[in-house]
C-alpha positions in Angstrom: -7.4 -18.1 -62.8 -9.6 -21.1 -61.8 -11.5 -20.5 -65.5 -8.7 -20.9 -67.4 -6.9 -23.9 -65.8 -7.4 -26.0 -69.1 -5.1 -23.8 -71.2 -1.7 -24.9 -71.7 0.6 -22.3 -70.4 4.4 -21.4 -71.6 6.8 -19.6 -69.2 10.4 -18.9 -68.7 10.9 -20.9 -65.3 14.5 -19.2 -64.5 15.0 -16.0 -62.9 15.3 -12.9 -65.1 18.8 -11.7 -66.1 22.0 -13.8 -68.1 22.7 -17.1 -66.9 24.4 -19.8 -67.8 21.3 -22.0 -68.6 17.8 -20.8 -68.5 14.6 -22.9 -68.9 11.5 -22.6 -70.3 8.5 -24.8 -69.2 5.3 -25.8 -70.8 2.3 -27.8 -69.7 -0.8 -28.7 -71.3 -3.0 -31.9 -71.8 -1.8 -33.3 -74.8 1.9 -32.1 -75.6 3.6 -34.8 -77.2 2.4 -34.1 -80.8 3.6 -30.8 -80.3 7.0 -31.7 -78.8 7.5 -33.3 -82.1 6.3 -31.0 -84.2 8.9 -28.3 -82.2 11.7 -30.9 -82.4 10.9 -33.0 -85.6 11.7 -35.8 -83.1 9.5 -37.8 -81.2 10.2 -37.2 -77.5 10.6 -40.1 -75.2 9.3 -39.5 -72.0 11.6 -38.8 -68.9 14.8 -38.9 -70.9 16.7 -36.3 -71.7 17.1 -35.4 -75.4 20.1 -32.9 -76.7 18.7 -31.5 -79.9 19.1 -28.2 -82.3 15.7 -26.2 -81.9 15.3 -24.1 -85.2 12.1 -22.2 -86.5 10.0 -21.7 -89.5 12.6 -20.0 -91.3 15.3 -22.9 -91.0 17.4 -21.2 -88.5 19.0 -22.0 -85.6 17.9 -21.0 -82.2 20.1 -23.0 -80.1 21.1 -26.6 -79.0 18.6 -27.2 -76.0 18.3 -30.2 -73.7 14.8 -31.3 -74.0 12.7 -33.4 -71.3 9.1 -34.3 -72.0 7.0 -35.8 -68.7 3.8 -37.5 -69.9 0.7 -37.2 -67.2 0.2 -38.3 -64.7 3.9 -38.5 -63.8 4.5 -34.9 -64.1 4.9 -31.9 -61.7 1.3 -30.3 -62.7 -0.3 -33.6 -63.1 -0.5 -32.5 -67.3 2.3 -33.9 -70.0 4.9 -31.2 -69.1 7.9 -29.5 -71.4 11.3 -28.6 -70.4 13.5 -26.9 -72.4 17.0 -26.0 -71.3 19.0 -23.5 -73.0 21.9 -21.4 -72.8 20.7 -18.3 -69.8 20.2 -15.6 -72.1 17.0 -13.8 -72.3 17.0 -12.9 -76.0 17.5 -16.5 -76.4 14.6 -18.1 -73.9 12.1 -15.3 -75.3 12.9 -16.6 -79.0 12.1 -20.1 -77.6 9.2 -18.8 -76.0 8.1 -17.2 -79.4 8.7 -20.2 -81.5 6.9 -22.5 -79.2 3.4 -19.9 -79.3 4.4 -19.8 -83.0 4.2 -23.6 -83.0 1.4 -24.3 -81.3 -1.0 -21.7 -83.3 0.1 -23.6 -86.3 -1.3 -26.8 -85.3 -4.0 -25.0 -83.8 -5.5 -25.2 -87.4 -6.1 -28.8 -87.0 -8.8 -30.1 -85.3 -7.8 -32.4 -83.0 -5.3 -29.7 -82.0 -7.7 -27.1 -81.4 -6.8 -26.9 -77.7 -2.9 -25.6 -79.0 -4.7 -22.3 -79.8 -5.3 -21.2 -76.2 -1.3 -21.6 -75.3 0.1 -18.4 -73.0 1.7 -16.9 -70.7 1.1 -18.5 -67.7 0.2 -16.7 -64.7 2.7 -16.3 -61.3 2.2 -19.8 -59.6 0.3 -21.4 -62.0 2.4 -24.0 -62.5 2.5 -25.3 -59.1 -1.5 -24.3 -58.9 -2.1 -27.4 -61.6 0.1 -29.6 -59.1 -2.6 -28.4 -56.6 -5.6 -28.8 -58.3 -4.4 -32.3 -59.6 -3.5 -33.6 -56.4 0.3 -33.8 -56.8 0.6 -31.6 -53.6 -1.7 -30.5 -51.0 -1.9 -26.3 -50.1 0.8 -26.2 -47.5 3.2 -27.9 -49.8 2.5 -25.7 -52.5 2.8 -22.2 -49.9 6.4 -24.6 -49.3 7.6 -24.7 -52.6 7.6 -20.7 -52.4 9.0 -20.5 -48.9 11.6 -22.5 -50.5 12.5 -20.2 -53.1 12.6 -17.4 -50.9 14.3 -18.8 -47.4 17.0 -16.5 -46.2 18.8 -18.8 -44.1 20.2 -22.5 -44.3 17.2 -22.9 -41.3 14.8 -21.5 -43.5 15.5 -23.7 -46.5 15.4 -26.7 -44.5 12.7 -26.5 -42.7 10.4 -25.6 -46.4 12.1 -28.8 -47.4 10.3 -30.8 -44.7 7.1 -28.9 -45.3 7.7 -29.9 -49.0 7.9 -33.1 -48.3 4.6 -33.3 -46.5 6.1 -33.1 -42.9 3.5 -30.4 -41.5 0.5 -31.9 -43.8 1.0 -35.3 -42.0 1.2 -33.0 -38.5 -2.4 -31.8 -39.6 -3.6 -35.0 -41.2 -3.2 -36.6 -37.7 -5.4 -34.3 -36.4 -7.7 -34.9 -38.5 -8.5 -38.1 -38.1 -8.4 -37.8 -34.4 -11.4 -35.3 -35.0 -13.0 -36.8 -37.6 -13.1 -40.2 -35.2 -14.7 -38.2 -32.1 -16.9 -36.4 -34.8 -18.5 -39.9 -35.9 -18.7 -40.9 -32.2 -20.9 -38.2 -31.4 -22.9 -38.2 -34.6 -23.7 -41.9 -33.7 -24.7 -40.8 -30.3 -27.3 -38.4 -31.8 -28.7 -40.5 -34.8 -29.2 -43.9 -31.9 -30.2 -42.1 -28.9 -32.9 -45.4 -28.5 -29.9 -47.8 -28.3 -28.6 -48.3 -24.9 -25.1 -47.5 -25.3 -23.1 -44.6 -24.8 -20.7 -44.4 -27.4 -18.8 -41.3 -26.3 -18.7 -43.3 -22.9 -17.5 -46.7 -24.1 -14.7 -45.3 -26.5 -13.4 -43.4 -23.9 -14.2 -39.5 -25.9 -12.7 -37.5 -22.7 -10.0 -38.8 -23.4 -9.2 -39.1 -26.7 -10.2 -35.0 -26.5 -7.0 -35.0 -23.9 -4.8 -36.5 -26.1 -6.0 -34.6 -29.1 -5.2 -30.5 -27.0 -1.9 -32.1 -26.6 -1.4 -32.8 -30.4 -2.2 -29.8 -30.7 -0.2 -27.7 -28.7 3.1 -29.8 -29.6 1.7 -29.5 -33.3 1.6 -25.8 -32.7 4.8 -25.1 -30.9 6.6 -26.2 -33.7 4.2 -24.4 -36.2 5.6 -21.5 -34.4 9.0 -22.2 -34.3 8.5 -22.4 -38.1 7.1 -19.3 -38.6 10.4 -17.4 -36.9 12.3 -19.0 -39.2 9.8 -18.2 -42.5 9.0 -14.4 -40.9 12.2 -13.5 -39.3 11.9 -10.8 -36.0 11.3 -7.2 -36.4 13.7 -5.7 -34.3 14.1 -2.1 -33.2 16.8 -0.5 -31.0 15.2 2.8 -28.9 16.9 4.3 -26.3 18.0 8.3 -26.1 20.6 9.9 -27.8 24.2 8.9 -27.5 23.0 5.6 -25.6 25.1 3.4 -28.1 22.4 2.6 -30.6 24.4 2.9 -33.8 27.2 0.8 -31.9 24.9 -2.0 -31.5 23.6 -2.1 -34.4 27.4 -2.2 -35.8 27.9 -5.0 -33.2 24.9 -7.0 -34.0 25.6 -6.8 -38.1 29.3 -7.7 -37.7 30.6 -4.5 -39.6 30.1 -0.8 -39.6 26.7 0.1 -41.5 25.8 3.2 -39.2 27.6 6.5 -38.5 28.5 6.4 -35.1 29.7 10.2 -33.6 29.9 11.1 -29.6 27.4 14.2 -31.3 24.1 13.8 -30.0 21.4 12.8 -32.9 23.9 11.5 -35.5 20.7 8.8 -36.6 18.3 11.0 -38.3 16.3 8.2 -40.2 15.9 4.0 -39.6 18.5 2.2 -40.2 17.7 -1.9 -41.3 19.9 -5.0 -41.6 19.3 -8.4 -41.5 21.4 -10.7 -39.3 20.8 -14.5 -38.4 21.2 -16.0 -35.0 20.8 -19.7 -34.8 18.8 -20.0 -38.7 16.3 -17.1 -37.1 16.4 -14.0 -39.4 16.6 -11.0 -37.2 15.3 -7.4 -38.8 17.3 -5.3 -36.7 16.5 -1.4 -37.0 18.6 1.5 -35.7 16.5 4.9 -35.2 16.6 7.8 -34.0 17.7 9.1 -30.1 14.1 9.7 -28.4 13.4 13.0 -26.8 10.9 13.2 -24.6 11.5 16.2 -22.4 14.0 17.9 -24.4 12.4 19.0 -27.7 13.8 22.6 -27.5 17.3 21.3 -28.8 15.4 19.1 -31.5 15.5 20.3 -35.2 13.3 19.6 -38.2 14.9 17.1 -39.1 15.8 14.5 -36.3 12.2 16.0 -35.4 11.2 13.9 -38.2 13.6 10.5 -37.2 12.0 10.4 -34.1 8.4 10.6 -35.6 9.7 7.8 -37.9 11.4 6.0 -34.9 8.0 6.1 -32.8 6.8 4.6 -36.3 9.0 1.3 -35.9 8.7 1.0 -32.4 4.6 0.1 -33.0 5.3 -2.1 -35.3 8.0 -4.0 -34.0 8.1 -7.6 -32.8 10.8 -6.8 -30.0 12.4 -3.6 -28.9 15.8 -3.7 -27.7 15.6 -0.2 -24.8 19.0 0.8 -24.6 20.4 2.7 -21.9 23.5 4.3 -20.9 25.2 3.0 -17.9 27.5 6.0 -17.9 24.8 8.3 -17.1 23.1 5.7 -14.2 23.4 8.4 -11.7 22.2 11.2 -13.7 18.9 12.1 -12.4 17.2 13.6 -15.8 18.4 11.1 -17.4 16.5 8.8 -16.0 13.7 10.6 -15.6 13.6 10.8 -19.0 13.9 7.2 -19.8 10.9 6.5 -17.6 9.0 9.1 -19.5 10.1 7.3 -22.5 8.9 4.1 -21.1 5.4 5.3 -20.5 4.8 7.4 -23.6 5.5 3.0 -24.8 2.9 1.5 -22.6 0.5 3.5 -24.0 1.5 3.5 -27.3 3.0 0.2 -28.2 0.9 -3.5 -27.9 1.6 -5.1 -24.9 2.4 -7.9 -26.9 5.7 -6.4 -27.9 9.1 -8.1 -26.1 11.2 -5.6 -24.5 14.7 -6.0 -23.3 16.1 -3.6 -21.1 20.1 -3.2 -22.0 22.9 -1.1 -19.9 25.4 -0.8 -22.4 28.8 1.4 -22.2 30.6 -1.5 -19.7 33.9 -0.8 -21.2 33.9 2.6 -19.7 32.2 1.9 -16.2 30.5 -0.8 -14.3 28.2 -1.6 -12.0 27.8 -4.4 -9.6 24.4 -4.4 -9.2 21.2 -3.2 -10.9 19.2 -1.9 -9.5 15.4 -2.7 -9.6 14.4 0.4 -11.6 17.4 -0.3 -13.4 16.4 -3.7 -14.6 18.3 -5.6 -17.5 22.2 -6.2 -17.7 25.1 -5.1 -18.8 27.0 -5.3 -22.0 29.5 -3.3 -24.4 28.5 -2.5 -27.9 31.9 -1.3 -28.3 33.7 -4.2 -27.1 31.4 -7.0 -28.0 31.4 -8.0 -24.1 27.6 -9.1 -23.3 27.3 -9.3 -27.4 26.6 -13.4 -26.7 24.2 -13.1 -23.9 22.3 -10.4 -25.7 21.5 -12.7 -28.8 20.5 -15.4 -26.5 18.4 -12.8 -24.5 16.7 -11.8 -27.7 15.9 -15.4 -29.0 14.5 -16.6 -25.8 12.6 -13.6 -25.8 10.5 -14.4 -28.7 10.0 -17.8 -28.5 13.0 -19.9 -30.5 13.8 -22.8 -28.5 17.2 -23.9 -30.4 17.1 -27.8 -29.1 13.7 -27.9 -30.9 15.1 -26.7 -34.3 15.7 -30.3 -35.8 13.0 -31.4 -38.0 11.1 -28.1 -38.0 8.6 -27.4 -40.9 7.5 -24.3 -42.5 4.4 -22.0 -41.3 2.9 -18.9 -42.0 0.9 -16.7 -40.3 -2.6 -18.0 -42.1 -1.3 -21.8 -40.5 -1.0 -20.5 -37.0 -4.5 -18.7 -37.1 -6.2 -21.8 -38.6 -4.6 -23.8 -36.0 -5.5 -21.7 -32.8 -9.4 -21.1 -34.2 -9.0 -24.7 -34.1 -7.6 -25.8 -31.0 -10.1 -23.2 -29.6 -13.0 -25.5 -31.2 -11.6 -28.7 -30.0 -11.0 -26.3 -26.3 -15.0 -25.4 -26.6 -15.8 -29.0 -27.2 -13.7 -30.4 -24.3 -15.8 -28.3 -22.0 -18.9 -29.4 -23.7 -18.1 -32.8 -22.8 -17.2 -32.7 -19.3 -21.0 -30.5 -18.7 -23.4 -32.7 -16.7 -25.3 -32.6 -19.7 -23.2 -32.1 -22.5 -25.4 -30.5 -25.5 -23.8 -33.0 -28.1 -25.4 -30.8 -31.1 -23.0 -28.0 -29.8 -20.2 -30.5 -29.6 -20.6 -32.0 -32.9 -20.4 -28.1 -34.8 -17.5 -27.0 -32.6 -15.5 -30.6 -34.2 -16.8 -29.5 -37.2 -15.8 -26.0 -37.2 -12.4 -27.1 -35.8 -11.9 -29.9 -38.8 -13.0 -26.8 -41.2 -10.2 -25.3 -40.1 -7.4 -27.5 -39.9 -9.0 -28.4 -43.7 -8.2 -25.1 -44.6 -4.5 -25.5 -43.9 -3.8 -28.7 -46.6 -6.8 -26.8 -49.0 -9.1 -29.4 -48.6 -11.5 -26.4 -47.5 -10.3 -23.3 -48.9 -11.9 -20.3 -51.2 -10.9 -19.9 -54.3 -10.4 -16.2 -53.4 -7.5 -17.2 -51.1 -6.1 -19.6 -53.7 -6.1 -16.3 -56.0 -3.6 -14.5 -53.4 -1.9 -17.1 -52.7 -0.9 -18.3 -55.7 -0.7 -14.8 -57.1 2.8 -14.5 -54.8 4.7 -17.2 -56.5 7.4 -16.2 -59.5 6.8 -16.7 -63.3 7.4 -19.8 -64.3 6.7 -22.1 -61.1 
């Protein structure tokens, strides 16, 4: 895509499907001869015109609302066209016809030979010209897509910061924080003859203490972003008849799966997405695992539980649900512990678990008991229903008080960020050596600021930019 970033590019920028209005968007180097050509009007720029587009043939397409942004002062950084129309798609892809018709025509001049080259542009492109001409940085370009596609008021809120340039200023801090100690040290090694200690006299120790706590605030709330981007994989386990379907019911707010006192009634995974707090939760009802009882198991809820195990490796949290009715029943438990350890060996020990007695409604317990740990609650009744949501939140992280002023991060963000706080870790112990090597100190700052540059795309391959960029819509 890189190659052909001096084409102008056409694209319908609204979602596919009737609407009421629909736009189409153009941007290019020079577009204002062509805006007049299309319009037989000259185009003032920033105001909105309301005009009859026609073609070659006289007739009407439809009355459009055009607005013509001259560069610099554009969202790609190029002159820019917008042309709003009425939401049809017959309609924007005659617009979009007329305008590639339009351009070829003056195409034949020579001063308009750059006209010739006008297509389709690519997913993203649009917003890859704001990139490339310095109207956003990387992460508020990755923003302008976590935008579109937030599922929750949270969500859309916390891309707006990042849009805004709320996490790039985050990183740009650290940046110059690193970039200071880095020309510190590199004046250390190029003047080892003068008789002062640099690093010494500007206090580098600490200004590397100060810099690990950036850091780790910078990353808590990098990863309080992410939950709200990523949402929580979810999956409730437990044996048959433990209440799983009921939970999931619970959890969702309204019936979704079959729930029977029949033993196996979930033969395949079950998904909804809820929201507790802003957080989107992935919850997934499977299967009743049998471990010790595989006689009574046929082909098919043979099959959910292969699919079950299936979730359970790839979840983020697993909610073990157990049935407080049958607390006393010896192979019962037995085979929930069996359950259990088939898990620890199969399952990251990364993944949460939380251990849940359900079935209070129709007996209680005073006390758990320390093989018994977790607590109590009533799918049926909702009673516990609070406490659990909490439970699960806290579980992976979300820390509600810190929710205010959150910005958006992916996954790539948080690795960039720990390979560099593991730098900046690296050269805090190289410092405090008796002897610090300050060679190795100066490429672990660099390595660290390579990272963190990586974040804003100051350092980035054009291979990532591809993938990135490739995710966006048509259009934006």
């Amino acid at each position: 895509m890189l190659a052909q970033l001096n084409d102008p590019i056409i694209a319908i920028a609204t979602a596919n499907g009737r609407a009421a209005i629909g736009v189409v968007r153009l941007s290019a180097k020079n577009l204002k001869e062509f805006a007049t050509q299309l319009f037989n009007k000259s185009l003032q720029p920033r105001q909105a015109h309301y005009l009859l587009l026609i073609d070659e043939n006289q007739n009407p397409i439809d009355h459009v609302l055009a607005l013509y942004f001259s560069a610099p002062n554009s969202y790609t950084g190029e002159d820019v066209l917008e042309i709003q129309a009425h939401g049809g798609p017959v309609v924007l892809q005659l617009i979009v016809a007329h305008c590639l018709s339009v351009a070829k025509n003056l195409s034949e001049r020579k001063d308009r030979q750059h006209l010739k080259n006008l297509r389709l542009a690519s997913p993203g492109e649009f917003t890859e010209r704001a990139f490339h001409h310095q109207k956003l940085d990387l992460a508020q370009a990755e923003a302008v897509a976590d935008l579109i596609d937030a599922s929750t008021e949270a969500a859309a809120r916390s891309a707006s910061q990042s849009l805004s340039g709320a996490f790039s200023k985050e990183i740009h801090v650290l940046l110059d924080g690193m970039i200071h100690l880095r020309m510190l040290v590199e004046a250390t090694l190029d003047f080892p003859e003068e008789d002062i200690d640099f690093l010494e006299k500007a206090d580098a120790k600490g200004q590397l203490e100060k810099l690990l706590q950036q850091f780790k605030r910078v990353l808590q709330k990098s990863q309080q972003g992410a939950l709200l981007r990523e949402g929580i994989r979810i999956v409730i386990a437990g044996q048959p008849n433990a209440g799983k379907s009921s939970l999931l019911n619970a959890l969702a707010g309204r019936e979704l799966a079959i729930v029977t006192p029949i033993a196996g009634t979930t033969r395949d995974v079950v998904t909804q997405t809820i929201q507790i707090e802003g957080v989107p939760l992935h919850i997934l009802d499977t299967a009743g695992l049998r471990e010790g009882d595989s006689q009574h198991v046929d082909v098919v809820e043979s099959i959910g539980i292969d699919r079950a195990w299936e979730q359970i490796a790839k979840a983020d949290a697993i909610l073990f649900l157990h049935d407080l009715t049958r607390r006393n029943n010896a192979q019962y438990l037995q085979e929930d512990q069996k359950i259990l350890q088939k898990m620890q060996t199969t399952v990251s020990p990364h993944i949460a678990m939380i251990h849940v007695w359900n079935k209070s409604d129709v007996t209680t317990y005073e006390k758990i008991e320390p093989q018994m740990k977790g607590f109590q609650m009533s799918a049926k009744t909702g009673v516990g229903l609070d406490a659990l949501r909490q439970q699960i939140l806290a579980t992976v992280g979300w820390q509600s008080s810190s929710s205010e002023g959150l910005f958006m991060a992916r996954q790539r963000h948080l690795q960039a960020l720990q390979e560099a706080q593991k730098h900046v870790s690296q050269a805090h112990d190289q410092l405090h050596h008796e002897l610090p090597a300050l060679d190795l100190l100066a490429e672990e700052l660099r390595l660290a600021q390579n990272c963190l540059s990586s974040i804003t795309g100051e350092f980035t391959s054009d291979d990532l930019l591809g993938v990135i960029f490739s995710r966006f819509c048509i259009g934006k």
